[in-house]
N, C-alpha and C positions, 0 to 999 in steps of 0.2 A: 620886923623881918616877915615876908610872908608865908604864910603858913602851908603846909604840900596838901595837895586836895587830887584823889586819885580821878575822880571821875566828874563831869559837870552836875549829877546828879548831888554831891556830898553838898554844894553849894548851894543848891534852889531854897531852903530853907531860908537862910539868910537872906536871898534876894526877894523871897516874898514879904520878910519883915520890914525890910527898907521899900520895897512899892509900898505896904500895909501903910506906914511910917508917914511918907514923902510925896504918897504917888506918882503914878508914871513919870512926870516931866521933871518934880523934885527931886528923883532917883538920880543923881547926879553921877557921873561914872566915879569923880573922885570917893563918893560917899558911898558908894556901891564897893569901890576896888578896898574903901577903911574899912566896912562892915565887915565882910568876905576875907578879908586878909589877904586879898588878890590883888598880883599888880595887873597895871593895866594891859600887858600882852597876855595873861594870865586867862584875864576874860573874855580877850578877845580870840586864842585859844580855844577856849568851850566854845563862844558862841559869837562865832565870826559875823552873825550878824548885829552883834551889836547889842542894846538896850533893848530894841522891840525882838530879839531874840530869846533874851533872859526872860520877859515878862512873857511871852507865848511860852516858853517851857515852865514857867510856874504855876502859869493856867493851867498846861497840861498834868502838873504834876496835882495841883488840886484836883482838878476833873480825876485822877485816877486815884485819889483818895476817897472823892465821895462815892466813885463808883463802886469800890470796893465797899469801903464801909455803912453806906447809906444804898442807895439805888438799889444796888443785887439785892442785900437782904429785905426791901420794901417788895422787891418783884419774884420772889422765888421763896422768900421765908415759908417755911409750913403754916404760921400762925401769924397772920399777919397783924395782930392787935401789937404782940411781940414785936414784930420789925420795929411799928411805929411808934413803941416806947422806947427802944433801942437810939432809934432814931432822932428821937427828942435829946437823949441821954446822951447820943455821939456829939448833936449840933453843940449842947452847951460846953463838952469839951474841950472841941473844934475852938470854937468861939469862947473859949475862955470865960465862960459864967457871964458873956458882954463884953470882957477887955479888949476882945481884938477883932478889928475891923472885916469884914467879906471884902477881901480884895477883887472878887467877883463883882459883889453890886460896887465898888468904888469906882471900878473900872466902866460899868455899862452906865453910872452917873456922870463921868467926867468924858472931859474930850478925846480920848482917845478912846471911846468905844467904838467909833468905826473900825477901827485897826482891827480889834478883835473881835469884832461883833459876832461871828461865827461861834468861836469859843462861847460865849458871855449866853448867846441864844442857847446853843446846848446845853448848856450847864443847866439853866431855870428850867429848858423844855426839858431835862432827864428829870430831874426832882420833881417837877411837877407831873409827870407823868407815871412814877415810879410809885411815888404817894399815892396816886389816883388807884391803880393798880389794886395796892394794900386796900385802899378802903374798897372796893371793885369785891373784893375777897373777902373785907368785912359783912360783906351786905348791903352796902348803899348800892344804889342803880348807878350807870355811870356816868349818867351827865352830875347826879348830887357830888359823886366823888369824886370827879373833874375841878368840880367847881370849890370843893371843900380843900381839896389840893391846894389849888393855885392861891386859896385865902390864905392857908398858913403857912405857905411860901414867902410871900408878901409880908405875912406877919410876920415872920422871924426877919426876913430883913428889915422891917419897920423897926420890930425891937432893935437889932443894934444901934440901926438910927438913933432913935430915941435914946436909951444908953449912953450912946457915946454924947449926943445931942447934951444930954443931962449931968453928962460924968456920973452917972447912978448905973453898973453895973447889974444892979439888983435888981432894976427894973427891968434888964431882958430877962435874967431869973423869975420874975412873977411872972411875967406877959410870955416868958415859955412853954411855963405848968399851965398855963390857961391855954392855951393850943394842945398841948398837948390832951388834956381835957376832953374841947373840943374837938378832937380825931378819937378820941376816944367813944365820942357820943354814938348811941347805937344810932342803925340807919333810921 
C-alpha cells in the first residue's frame, strides 16, 4: 500500500539513495515508485517533470545541506581551524565513514552531467571556495589556500572512490584524517 507523504521534500531522502544505489539512468521509476512507497501518479504529482526533476531536487536538497552545514560555517566561523575540523567531521558523517557514494561527483562522472552541470559546478566551486576562505583566515596567502582547497576537495572525493573502489571504508577514514591534517598545517 503506498505510504502518505505530505510534501515532495519527505521523499528526497529516498530518491537520493536509489540515484546513490542505481544512478541516474538505473533509477527506474518502477524502483524509485518501490523505494518511496509511491505510486507512480504519486511522483508525478511532486514532480511533474519527471526523473530529471526528482534528481535536480535532491541536488538541490544536498546543496542546502552542505550549505548549511559545511560552506557557512567554513566562511563565517570565528575560528576558522574549527570550521575545518567541523568540516572534516560533517564530511565523514555525510559520507558515512565511506559507505555512501557523493551523488554529486557520481553525477559530474556519469552521462548525465550535462543535464546538471550547473548544479554539479556549484557545488565543488562553493566547497572549494568556502575552504579557501577558512584557510584565507588561517593564514595561508590566498592563492596557497585556493590551491590547498581544491587538493582536499579532490581528495575526499578520491577517497570515496577509492573506498568504494576497494569495499574498504576505512580507507576514506585514514585518507580523511590525513586531509584533515593537511588543512590543518600552519601556513
Amino acid at each position: 500500500m503506498p505510504k502518505m507523504v505530505a510534501e515532495r521534500a519527505d521523499v528526497l531522502p529516498a530518491l537520493g539513495e536509489v540515484f546513490r544505489e542505481h544512478g541516474f539512468d538505473g533509477a527506474s521509476l518502477a524502483l524509485i515508485s518501490q523505494r518511496t512507497g509511491l505510486g507512480k501518479g504519486s511522483l508525478y504529482h511532486f514532480f511533474p517533470g519527471g526523473k530529471e526533476e526528482m534528481a535536480a531536487a535532491v541536488l538541490a536538497e544536498i546543496d542546502g545541506w552542505f550549505e548549511q552545514a559545511i560552506f557557512r560555517p567554513l566562511r563565517e566561523d570565528d575560528d576558522p581551524q574549527r570550521a575545518i575540523g567541523d568540516m572534516v567531521a560533517a564530511i565523514d558523517s555525510y559520507f558515512r565513514g565511506g559507505g555512501r557514494v557523493c551523488l554529486v561527483g557520481a553525477f559530474a562522472l556519469g552521462d548525465v552531467r550535462d543535464r546538471f552541470a550547473t548544479a554539479i559546478r556549484d557545488y565543488f566551486a562553493a566547497w572549494t571556495a568556502a575552504l579557501a576562505q577558512a584557510l584565507v583566515r588561517s593564514g595561508l596567502p590566498e592563492a596557497a589556500a585556493h590551491d590547498r582547497a581544491e587538493e582536499a576537495v579532490a581528495a575526499i572525493q578520491g577517497a570515496l572512490v577509492l573506498a568504494r573502489a576497494l569495499d574498504d571504508p576505512a580507507a576514506f577514514r585514514r585518507l580523511l584524517a590525513r586531509i584533515g591534517e593537511r588543512l590543518a598545517e600552519p601556513a
